[in-house]
N, C-alpha and C positions, 0 to 999 in steps of 0.2 A: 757813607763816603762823603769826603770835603769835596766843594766844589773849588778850594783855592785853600794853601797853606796857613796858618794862624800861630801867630807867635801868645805863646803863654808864659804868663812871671810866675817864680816861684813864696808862694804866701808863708808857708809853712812849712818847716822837714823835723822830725819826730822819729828817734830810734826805735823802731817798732820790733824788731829780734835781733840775735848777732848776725852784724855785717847785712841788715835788711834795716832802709828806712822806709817812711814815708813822707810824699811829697803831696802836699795839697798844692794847686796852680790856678790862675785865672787870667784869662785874656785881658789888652788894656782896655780902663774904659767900660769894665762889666759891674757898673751898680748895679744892675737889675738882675744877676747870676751870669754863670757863663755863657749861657747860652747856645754849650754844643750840645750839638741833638747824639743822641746815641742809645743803642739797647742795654741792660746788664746783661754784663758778659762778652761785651763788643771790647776788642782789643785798639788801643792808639798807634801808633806807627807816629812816634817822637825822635828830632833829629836836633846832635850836636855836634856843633866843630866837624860838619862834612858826613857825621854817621850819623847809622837810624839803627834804632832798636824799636821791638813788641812790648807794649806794655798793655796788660789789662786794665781796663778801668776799678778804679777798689770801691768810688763811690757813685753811688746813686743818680738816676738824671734830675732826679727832683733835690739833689742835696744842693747847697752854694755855691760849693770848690769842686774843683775835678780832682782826684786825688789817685795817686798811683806807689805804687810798692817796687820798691830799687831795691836790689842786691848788689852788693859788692862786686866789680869785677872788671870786664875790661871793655871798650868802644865806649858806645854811644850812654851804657847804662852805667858803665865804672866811671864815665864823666859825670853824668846827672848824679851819682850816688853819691860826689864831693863839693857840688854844686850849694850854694847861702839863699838865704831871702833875697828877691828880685831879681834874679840871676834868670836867663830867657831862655827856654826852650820852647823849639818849634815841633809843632804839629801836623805833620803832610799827610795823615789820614786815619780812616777809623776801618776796620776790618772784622769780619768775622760775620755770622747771624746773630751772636750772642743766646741768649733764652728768652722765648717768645711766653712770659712770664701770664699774659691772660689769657694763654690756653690754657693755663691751670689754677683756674677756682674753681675752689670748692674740694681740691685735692690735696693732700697729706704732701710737702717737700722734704724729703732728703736729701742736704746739701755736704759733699762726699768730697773732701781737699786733702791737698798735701802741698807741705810748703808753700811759698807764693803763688801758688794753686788756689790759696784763699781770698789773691784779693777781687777777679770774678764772682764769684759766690758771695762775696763780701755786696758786692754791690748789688745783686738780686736779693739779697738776704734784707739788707737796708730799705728797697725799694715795694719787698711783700711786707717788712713791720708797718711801712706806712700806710698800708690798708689792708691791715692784721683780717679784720672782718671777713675777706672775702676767699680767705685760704682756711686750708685744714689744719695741722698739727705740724710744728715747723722742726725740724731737727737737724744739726748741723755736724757731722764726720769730719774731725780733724786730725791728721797727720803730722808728725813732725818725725826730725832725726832725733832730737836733745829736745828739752822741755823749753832751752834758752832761744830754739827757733821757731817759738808760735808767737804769732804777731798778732795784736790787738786784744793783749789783755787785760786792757784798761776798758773794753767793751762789752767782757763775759757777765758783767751786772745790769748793761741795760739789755742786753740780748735774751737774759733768762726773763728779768722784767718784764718784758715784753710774749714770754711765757715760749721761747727757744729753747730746747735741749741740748745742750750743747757736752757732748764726748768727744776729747782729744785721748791719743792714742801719740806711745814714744817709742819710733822703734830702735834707738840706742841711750839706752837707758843709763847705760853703766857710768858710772862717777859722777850720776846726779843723783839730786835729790828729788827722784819720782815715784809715790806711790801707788800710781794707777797703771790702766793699763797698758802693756809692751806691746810691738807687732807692727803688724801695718794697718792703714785704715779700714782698707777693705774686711777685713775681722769682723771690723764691730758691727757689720752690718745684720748680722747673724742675731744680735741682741737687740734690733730696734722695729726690723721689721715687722716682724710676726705681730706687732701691738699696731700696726696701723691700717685704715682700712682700705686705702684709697692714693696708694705710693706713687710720688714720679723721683728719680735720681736724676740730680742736677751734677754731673763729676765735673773736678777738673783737678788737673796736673802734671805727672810726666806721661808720656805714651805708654810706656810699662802700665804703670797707674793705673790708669784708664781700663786697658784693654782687659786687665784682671779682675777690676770691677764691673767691668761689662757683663766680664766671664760669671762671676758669682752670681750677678742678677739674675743675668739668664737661668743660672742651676734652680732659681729660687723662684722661675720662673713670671720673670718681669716680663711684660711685653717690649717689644725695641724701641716703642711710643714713649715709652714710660721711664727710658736711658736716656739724656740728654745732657750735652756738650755745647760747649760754646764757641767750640772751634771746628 
């Protein structure tokens, strides 16, 4: 939680999938990083022109930039999503518990997204590479509608590098060119678990989502400990 609003400039914006970008920001005056405190998986509460929208944070606390995933659309996000370099968005607060990330070492992550569902998971993902050491076996569930809406695939190299598993899943496949797997994400979990010894599921996405991968775990009998959300 802010104790007082913070205006942020925009540094960077990158078409990360159709009609989704990404926005790297930084407060004025932050040579030494941003310096806002926050969990992965804590959501921002950013205001423009009079609205406020939820945004999860995509990167790291330890990264430079703050950075956030815009989609298309209308208010507060369809403003920021037409927004240039330098252009100010305000900041009135940080919400959520996000993922209390060091209660788990030593334990196996599955990180379970769909759509901009990924950019949460994006930032716990970034913030366990940085101290790869002290986690188990890292694998990341990714979702999409189209192949053209997974975001940060200019990452899938340092991410396996860094020895991440990474399976996306398309569940409208038709009049692309996708070879892999159809469905939805919750699927794939059926192929990754049974090899790990020591699982926690980090989900995020829509409510549906969620609730149906809840539902599989539990069949697959996950403890509720061992489900975790960021909202």
């Amino acid at each position: 939680m802010l104790t007082q609003p913070q205006t942020l400039f925009i540094k960077q914006v990158q078409q990360q999938a159709r009609e989704i970008r990404s926005f790297d920001m930084l407060p004025a005056n932050s040579e030494g990083g941003h310096g806002v405190r926050f969990v992965p998986g804590q959501v921002a509460v950013l205001r423009v022109h009079e609205e406020q929208a939820y945004f999860a944070f995509a990167s790291a606390p330890e990264d430079a930039e703050l950075e956030f995933l815009v989609k298309r659309g209308f208010g507060a996000g369809g403003a920021i999503y037409e927004m240039k370099e330098e252009d100010p968005v305000e900041l009135i607060d940080i919400v959520g518990h996000g993922f209390a990330l060091h209660e788990q070492k030593g334990k196996d992550l599955v990180f379970v997204a769909m759509g901009t569902g990924v950019a949460p998971l994006r930032s716990a993902l970034r913030q366990v590479i940085k101290h790869k050491s002290e986690y188990g076996q890292l694998v990341v569930l990714y979702g999409a509608r189209t192949p053209d809406n997974f975001c940060y695939g200019d990452e899938v190299e340092e991410w396996e590098a860094a020895g991440v598993e990474l399976r996306r899943v398309v569940s409208r496949p038709d009049g692309h060119d996708w070879s892999g797997p159809t469905g939805y994400v919750q699927s794939l979990l059926d192929h990754v678990l049974p090899d790990l010894s020591s699982p926690v599921a980090l989900i995020c996405g829509s409510r549906e989502m969620i609730g149906q991968t809840r539902e599989r775990l539990q069949q697959m009998d996950f403890a509720p400990e061992a489900i975790l959300t960021n909202y």
